[in-house]
C-alpha positions as CSV (number, residue, x, y, z in Angstrom):
1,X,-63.7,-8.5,-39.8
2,X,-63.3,-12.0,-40.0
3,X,-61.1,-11.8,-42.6
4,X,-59.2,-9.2,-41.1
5,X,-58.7,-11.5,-38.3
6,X,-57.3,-14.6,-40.8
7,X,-55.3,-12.4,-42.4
8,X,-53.4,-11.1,-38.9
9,X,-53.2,-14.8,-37.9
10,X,-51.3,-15.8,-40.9
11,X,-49.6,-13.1,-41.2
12,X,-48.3,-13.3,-37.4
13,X,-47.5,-16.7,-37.5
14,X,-45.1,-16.5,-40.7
15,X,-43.4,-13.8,-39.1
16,X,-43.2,-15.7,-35.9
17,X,-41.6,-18.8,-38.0
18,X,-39.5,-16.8,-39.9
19,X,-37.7,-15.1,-37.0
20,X,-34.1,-15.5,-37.1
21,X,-33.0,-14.9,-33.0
22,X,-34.5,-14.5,-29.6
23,X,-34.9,-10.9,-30.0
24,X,-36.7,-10.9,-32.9
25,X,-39.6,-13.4,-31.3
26,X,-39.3,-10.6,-28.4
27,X,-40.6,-7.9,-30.9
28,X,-43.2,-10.0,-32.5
29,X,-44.2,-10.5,-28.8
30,X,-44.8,-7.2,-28.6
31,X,-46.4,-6.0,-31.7
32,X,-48.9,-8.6,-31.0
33,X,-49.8,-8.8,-27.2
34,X,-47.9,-6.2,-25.8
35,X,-50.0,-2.9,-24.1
36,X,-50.5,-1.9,-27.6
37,X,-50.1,-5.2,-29.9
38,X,-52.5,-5.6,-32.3
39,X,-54.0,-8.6,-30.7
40,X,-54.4,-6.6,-27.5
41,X,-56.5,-3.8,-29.5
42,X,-58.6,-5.9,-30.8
43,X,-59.5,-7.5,-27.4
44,X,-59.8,-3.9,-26.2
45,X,-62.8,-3.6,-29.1
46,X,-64.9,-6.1,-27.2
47,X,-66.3,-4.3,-24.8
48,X,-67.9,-1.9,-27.7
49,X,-69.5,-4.4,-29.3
50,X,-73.5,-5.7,-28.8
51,X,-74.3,-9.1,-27.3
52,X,-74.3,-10.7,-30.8
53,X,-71.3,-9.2,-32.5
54,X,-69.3,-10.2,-29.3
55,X,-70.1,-13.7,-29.1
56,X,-69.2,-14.0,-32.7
57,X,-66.4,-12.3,-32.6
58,X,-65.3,-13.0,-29.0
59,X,-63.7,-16.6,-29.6
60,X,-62.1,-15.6,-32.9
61,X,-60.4,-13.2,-31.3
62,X,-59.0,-14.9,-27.7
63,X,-58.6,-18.2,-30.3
64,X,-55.9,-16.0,-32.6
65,X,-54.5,-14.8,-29.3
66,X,-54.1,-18.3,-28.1
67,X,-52.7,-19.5,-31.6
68,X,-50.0,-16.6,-31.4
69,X,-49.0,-17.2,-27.7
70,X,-48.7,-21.4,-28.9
71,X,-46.3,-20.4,-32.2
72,X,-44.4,-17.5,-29.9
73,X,-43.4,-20.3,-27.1
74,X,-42.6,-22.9,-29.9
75,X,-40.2,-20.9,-32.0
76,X,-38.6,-19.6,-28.4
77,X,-37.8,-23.0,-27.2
78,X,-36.4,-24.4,-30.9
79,X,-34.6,-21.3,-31.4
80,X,-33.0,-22.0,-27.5
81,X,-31.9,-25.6,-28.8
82,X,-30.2,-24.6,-31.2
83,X,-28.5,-21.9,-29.1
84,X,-27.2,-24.6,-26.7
85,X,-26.6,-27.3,-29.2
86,X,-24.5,-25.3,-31.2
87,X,-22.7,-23.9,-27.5
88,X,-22.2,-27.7,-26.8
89,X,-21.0,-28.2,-30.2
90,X,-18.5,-25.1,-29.8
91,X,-17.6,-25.9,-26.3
92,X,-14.5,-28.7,-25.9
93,X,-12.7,-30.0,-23.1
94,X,-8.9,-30.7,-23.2
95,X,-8.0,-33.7,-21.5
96,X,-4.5,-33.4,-22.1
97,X,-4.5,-30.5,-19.4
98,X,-0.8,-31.1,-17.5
99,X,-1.3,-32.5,-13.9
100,X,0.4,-30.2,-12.4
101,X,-1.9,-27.7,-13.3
102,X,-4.7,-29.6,-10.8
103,X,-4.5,-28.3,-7.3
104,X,-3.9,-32.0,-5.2
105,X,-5.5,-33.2,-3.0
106,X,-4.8,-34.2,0.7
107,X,-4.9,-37.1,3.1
108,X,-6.9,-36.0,6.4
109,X,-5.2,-36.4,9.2
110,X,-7.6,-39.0,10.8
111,X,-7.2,-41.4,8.0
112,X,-3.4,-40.9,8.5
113,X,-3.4,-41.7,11.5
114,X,-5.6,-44.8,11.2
115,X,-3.4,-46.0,8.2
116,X,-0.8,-45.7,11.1
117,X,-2.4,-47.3,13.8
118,X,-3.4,-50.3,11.6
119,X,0.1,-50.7,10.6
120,X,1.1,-50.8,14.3
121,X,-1.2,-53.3,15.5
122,X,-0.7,-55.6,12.2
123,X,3.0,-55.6,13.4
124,X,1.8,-56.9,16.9
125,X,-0.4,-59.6,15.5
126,X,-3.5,-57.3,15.7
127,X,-6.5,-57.9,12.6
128,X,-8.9,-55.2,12.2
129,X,-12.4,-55.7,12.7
130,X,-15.9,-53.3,11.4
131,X,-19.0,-53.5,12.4
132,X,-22.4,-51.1,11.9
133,X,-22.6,-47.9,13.2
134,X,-26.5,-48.2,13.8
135,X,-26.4,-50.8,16.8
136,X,-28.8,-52.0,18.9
137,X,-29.3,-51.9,22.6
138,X,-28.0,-55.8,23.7
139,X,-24.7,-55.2,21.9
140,X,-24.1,-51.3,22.6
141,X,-24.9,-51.9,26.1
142,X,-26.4,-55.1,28.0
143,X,-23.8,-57.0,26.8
144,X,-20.9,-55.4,27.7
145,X,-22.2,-55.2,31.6
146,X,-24.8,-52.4,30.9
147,X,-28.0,-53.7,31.9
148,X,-31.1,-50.9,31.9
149,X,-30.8,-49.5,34.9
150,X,-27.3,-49.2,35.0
151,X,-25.8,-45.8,36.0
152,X,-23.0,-46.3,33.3
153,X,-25.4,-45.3,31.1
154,X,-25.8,-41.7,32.0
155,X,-21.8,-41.5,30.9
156,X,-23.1,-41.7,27.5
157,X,-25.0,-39.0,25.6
158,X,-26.7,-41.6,23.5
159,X,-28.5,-40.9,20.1
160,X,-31.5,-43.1,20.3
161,X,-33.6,-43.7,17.3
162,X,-37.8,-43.9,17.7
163,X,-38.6,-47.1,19.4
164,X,-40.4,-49.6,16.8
165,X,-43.8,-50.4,16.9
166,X,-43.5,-54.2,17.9
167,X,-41.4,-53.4,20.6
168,X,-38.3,-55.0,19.4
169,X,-34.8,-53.8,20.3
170,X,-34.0,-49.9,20.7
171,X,-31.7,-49.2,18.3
172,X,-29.3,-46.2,18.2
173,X,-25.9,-44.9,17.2
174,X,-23.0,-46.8,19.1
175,X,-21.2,-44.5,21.9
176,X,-18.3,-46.9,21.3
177,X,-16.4,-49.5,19.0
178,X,-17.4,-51.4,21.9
179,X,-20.0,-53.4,19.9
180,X,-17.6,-54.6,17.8
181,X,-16.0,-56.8,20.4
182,X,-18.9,-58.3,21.3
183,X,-19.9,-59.3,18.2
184,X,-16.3,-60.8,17.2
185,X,-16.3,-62.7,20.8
186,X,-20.0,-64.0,19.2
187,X,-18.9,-64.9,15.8
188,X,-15.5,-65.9,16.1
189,X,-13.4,-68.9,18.2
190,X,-10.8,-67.5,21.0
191,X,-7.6,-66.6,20.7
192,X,-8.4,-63.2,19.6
193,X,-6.6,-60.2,18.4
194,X,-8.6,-57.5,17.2
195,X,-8.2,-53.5,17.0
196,X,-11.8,-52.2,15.9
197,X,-11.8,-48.3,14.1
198,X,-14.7,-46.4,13.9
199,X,-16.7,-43.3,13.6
200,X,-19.4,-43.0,17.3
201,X,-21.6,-40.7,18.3
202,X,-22.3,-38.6,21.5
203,X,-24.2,-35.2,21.9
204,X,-21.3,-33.4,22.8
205,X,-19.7,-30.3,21.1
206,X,-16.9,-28.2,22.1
207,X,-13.3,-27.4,21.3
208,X,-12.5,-31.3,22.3
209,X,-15.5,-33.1,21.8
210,X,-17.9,-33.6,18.4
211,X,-21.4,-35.4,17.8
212,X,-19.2,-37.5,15.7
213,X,-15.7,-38.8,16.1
214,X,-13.3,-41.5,15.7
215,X,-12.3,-44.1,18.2
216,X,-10.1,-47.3,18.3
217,X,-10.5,-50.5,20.6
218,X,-7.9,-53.0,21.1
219,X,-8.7,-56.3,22.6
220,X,-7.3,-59.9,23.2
221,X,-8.9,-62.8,24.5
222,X,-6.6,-66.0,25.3
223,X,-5.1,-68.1,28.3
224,X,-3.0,-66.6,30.8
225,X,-4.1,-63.2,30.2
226,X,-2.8,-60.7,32.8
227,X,-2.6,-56.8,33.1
228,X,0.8,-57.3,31.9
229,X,-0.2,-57.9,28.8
230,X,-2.2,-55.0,28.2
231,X,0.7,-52.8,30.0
232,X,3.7,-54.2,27.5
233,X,0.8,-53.5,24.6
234,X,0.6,-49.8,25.0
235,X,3.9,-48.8,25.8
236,X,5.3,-50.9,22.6
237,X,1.8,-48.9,20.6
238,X,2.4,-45.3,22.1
239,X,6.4,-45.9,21.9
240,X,5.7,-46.7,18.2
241,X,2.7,-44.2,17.3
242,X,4.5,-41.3,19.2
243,X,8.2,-42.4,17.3
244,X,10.0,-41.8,20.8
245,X,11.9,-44.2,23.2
246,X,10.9,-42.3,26.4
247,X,7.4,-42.4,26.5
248,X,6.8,-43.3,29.8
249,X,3.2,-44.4,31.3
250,X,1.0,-44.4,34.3
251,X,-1.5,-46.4,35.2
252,X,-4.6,-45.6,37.3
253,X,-7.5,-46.9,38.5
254,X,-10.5,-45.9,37.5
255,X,-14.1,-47.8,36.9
256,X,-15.5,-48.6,33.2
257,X,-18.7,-51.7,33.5
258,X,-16.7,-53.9,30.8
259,X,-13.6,-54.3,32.6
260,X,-12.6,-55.2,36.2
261,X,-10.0,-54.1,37.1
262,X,-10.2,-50.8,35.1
263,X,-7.2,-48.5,34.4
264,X,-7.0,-45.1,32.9
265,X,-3.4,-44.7,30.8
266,X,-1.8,-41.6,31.4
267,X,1.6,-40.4,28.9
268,X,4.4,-38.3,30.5
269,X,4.7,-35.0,28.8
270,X,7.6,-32.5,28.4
271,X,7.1,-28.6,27.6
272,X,8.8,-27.5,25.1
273,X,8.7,-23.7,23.8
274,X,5.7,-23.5,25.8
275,X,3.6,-26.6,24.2
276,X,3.5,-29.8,25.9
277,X,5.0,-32.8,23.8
278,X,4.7,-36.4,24.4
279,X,7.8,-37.8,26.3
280,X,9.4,-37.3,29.2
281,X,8.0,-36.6,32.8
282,X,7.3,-33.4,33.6
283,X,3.4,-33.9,33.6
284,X,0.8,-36.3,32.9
285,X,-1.7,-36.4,30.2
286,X,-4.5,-38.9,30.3
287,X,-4.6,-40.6,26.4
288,X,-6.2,-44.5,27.1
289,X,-8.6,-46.1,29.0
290,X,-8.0,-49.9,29.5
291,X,-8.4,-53.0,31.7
292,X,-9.2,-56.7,31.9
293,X,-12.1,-58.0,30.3
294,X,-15.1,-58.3,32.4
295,X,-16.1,-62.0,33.4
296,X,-19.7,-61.4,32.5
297,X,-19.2,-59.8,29.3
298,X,-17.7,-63.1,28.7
299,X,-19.7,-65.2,29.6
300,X,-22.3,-62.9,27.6
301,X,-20.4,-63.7,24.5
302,X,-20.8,-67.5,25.1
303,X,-17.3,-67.9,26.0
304,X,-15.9,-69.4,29.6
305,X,-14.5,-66.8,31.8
306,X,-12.9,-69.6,33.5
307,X,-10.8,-70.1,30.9
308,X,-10.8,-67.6,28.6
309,X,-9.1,-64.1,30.0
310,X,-8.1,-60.8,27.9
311,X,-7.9,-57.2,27.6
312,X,-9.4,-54.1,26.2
313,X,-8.3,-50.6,25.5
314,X,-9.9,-47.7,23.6
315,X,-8.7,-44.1,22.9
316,X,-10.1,-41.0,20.2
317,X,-7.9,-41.0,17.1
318,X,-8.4,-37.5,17.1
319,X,-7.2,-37.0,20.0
320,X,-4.6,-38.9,18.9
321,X,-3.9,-37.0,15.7
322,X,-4.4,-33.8,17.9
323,X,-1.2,-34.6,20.2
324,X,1.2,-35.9,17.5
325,X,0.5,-33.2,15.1
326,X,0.1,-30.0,17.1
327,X,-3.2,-29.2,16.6
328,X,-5.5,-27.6,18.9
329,X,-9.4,-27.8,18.1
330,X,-11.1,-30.9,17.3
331,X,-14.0,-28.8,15.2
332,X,-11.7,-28.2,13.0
333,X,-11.2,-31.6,12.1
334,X,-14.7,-31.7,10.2
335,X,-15.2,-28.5,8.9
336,X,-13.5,-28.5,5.5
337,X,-11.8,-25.7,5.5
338,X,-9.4,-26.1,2.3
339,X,-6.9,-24.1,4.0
340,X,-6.7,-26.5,7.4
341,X,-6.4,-29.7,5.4
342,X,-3.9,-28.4,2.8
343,X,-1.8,-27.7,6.1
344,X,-2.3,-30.5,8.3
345,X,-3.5,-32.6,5.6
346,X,-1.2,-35.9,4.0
347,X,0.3,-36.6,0.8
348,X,-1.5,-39.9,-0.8
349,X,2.5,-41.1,-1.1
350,X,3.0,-40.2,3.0
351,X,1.9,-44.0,3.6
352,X,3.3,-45.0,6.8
353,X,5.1,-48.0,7.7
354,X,7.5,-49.3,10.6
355,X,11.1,-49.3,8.8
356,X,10.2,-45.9,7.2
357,X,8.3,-44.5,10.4
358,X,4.6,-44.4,10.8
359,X,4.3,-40.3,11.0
360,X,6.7,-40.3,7.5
């Protein structure tokens, strides 16, 4: 028997190296170890055999099934190289493919409208300032007149991170561009003029509000700062934005910590075919919120509030985008739908300036 058994192993192992394809290793497969392979008989036999003749025989036997599995798996995975080295080989990509034959792609709408709103401000003297979306508590809050206890804080649906184990800071993810004020009252010498973009977070989510969205602060910080200022400001950036001479605001008081007084900025509205669009009179839309500077958050920056006045503003560029270009649900905004942002969506020539008209 044991030469029976050499003989099977070599010849099972030729025919195993010889195999030209995939299917052929398959067969062999099977004449060897399938339900009735001759490997499989033989291992059947064992259970007939005495004590003796089994653990002679025994390891001969699971050894040529082993030695046939090894050389089935080998020849399998060469003979699948070459499959795919010769599908590589056969495969080619043509690079000189005609453009037009790539579907383009889009501007979103949000980064059209920043492009816009940067070019506005620039015009007005206005640089643009960035700062980290992870902030801390000091700037985020107690600095811009939001101690701890501080009802103000409730108006925010803050995303707090785990406190840290040595009791440092709370960190979180800014409700605001807020942050960003403080930190260039911090770092940099008055006069300032500084418009701060950015993506903040609150745990809100309906048809006008997302955990995530997009907000833009204005402020200055000179001598002789008055509520003019900030008035003349926002009708020259809403006259501008909106591309209309008869925008018209309101002003209303209202309460925000950071500034005192505080003003909320309505635009007049006029309906047209049943849609309200910005201009006119016939209603009121609220679109800012604004006022002077707090004297503390000031004086929390380092700076004299004696001597040192200025002004702050902040809207959602979303919102903004919504009301210039007709559109109706924020969620929409970040759900990639193809379809949406081919419509609404910007070609990358469509890049707005003042002489050609920000919304071009």
């Amino acid at each position: 028997m044991t030469t029976d058994l050499e003989q099977l192993r070599s010849d099972l192992l030729a025919s195993i190296q010889a195999a030209a394809g995939l299917d052929a290793v398959e067969a062999l497969r099977v004449h060897a170890l399938g339900k009735q392979g001759a490997i499989t008989g033989l291992l059947k036999t064992l259970g007939g055999m005495s004590p003796e003749e089994r653990q002679e025989q025994g390891p001969r036997i699971h050894g040529l099934r082993e030695a046939v599995t090894a050389a089935l798996a080998e020849r399998k995975a060469g003979l699948e190289r070459l499959a795919l080295d010769a599908r590589l080989a056969r495969e080619t990509l043509d690079m000189t493919l005609p453009v037009d034959a790539v579907p383009a792609g889009s501007v979103h709408p949000v980064s059209q409208v920043m492009d816009e709103l940067a070019e506005i401000f620039a015009d007005l003297g206005f640089a643009v300032a960035t700062g980290p979306e992870i902030e801390d508590d000091w700037h985020n809050f107690t600095a811009l007149n939001i101690p701890e206890s501080h009802p103000a804080r409730a108006m925010h649906d803050t995303f707090y991170f785990p406190p840290e184990a040595d009791g440092s800071q709370k960190h979180l993810l800014r409700t605001h561009t807020s942050p960003v004020q403080i930190r260039t009252m911090v770092k940099d010498k008055p006069p300032i003029r500084i418009i701060a973009p950015g993506r903040v977070y609150r745990s809100d989510s309906d048809a006008t509000h997302t955990p995530m969205f997009h907000q833009i602060e204005g402020l200055v910080i000179d001598k002789g700062i008055t509520l003019g200022h900030l008035k003349w400001t926002l009708e020259t950036f809403l006259k501008a934005f909106f591309e209309r001479d008869d925008i018209v605001l309101r002003l209303r008081p209202s309460y925000f910590p950071f500034t005192e007084p505080s003003a909320e900025v309505d635009v007049g509205y006029s309906v047209v075919g049943g849609k309200r669009v910005i201009g006119g009179s016939e209603g009121w839309m609220e679109v800012l919120g604004s006022g002077m500077v707090h004297p503390k958050v000031i004086a929390a920056c380092g700076l004299d509030p004696n001597e040192w006045q200025g002004f702050a503003f902040g809207t959602g560029v979303d919102r903004l985008a919504m009301l210039k270009y007709g559109m109706d649900d924020l969620r929409a905004f970040f759900d990639g739908d193809l379809r949406w942002l081919r419509h609404y969506g910007f070609s990358a020539l469509d890049v707005p300036t003042l002489s050609g008209g920000v919304g071009a």
